[in-house]
TORBALUM-336753 format. One line per 8 residues: number of its first residue (from 0); for each residue x, y, z of N, C-alpha, C. Coordinates in pm, whole numbers. Example, Ala and Ser with C-alpha at 12.3 -4.5 7.8 and 13.67 -1.06 7.14 Angstrom:
! TORBALUM-336753
0> 1319:-569:780:1230:-450:780:1320:-330:780; 1285:-225:708:1367:-106:714:1290:3:787 .
END
This chain:
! TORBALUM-336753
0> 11412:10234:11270:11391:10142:11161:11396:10001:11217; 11359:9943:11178:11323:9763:11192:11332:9711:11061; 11414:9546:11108:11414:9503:11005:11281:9425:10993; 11179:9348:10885:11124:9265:10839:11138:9175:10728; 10990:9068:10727:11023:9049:10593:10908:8986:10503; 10935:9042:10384:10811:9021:10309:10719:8919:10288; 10596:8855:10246:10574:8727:10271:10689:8637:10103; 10696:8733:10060:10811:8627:9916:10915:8599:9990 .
8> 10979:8617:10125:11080:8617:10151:11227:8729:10184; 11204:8827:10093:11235:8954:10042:11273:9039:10217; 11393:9057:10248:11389:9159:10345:11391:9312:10334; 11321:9324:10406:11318:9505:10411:11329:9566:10534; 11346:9732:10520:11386:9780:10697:11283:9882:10624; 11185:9896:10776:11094:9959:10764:11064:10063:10895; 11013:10198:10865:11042:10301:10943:10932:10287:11078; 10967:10227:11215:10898:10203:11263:10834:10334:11329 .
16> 10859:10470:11317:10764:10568:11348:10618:10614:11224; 10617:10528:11166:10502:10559:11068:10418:10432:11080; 10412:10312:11166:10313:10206:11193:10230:10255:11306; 10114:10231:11194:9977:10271:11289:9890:10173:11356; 9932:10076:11300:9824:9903:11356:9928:9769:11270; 9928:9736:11345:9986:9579:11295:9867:9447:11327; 9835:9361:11277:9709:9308:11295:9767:9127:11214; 9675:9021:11276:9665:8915:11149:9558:8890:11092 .
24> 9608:8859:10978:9445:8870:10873:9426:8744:10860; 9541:8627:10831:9583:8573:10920:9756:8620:10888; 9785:8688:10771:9928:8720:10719:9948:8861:10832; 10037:8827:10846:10050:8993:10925:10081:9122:10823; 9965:9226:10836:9958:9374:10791:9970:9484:10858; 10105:9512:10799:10182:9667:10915:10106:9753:10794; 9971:9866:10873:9925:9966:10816:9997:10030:10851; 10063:10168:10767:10178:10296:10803:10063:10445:10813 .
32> 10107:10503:10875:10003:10631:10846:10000:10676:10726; 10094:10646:10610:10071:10672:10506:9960:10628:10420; 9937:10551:10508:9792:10472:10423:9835:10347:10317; 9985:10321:10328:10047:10216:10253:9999:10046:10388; 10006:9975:10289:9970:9818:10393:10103:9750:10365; 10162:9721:10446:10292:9603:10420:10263:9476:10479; 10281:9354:10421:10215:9203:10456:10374:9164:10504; 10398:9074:10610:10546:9063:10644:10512:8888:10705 .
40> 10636:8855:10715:10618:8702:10811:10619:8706:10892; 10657:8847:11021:10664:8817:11113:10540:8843:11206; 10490:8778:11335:10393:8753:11400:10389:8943:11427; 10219:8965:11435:10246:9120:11534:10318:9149:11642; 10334:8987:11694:10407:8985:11804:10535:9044:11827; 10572:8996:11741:10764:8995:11684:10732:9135:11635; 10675:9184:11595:10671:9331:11490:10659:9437:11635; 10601:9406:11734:10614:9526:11848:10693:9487:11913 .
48> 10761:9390:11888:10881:9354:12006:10992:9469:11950; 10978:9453:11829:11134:9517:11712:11094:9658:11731; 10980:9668:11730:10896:9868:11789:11003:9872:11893; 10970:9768:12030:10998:9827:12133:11161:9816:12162; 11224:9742:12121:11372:9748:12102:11397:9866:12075; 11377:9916:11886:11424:9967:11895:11409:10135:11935; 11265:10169:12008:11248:10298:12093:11326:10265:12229; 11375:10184:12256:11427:10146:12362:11585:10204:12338 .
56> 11611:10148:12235:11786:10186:12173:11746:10370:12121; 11722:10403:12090:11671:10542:12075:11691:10640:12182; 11597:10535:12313:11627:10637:12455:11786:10642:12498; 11845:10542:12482:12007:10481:12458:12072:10548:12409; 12014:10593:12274:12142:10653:12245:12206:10599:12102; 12122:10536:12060:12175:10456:11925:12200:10286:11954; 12290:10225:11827:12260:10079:11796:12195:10065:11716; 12196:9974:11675:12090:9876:11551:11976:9820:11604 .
64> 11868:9916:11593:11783:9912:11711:11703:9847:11548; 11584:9682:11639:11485:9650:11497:11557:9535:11467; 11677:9534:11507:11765:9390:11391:11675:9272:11452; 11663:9206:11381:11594:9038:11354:11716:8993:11482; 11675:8850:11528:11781:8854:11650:11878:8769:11593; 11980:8748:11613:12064:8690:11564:12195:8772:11486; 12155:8898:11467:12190:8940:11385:12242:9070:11485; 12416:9132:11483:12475:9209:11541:12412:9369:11551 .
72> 12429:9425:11635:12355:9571:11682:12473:9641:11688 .
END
């Protein structure tokens, strides 16, 4: 899971094994294989960084893998 956040502001944790494309339209849109679209603030950039954290914490072994930075694991 990863955290994000909505373009209202609104945070959400979102299941990062169901993102199929993250893209800018110019808003960033995490398509899920569900066929759901989520619009978020953060750059695609930042959105595969929080992918790769937290498959990274996964191979690990656990943590708060996804947290926004600043914010304790």
């Amino acid at each position: 899971m990863i955290h994000v956040t909505r373009l209202n502001g609104q945070p959400m944790v979102l299941n990062a094994e169901l993102i199929e494309t993250v893209e800018a339209t110019p808003d960033t849109v995490i398509s899920l294989t569900t066929g759901r679209k989520v619009l978020v603030r953060e750059s695609p950039e930042e959105v595969a960084s929080r992918v790769m954290t937290y498959r990274r914490a996964l191979r690990r072994g656990g943590g708060r893998a996804g947290a926004p930075q600043g914010q304790a694991r």
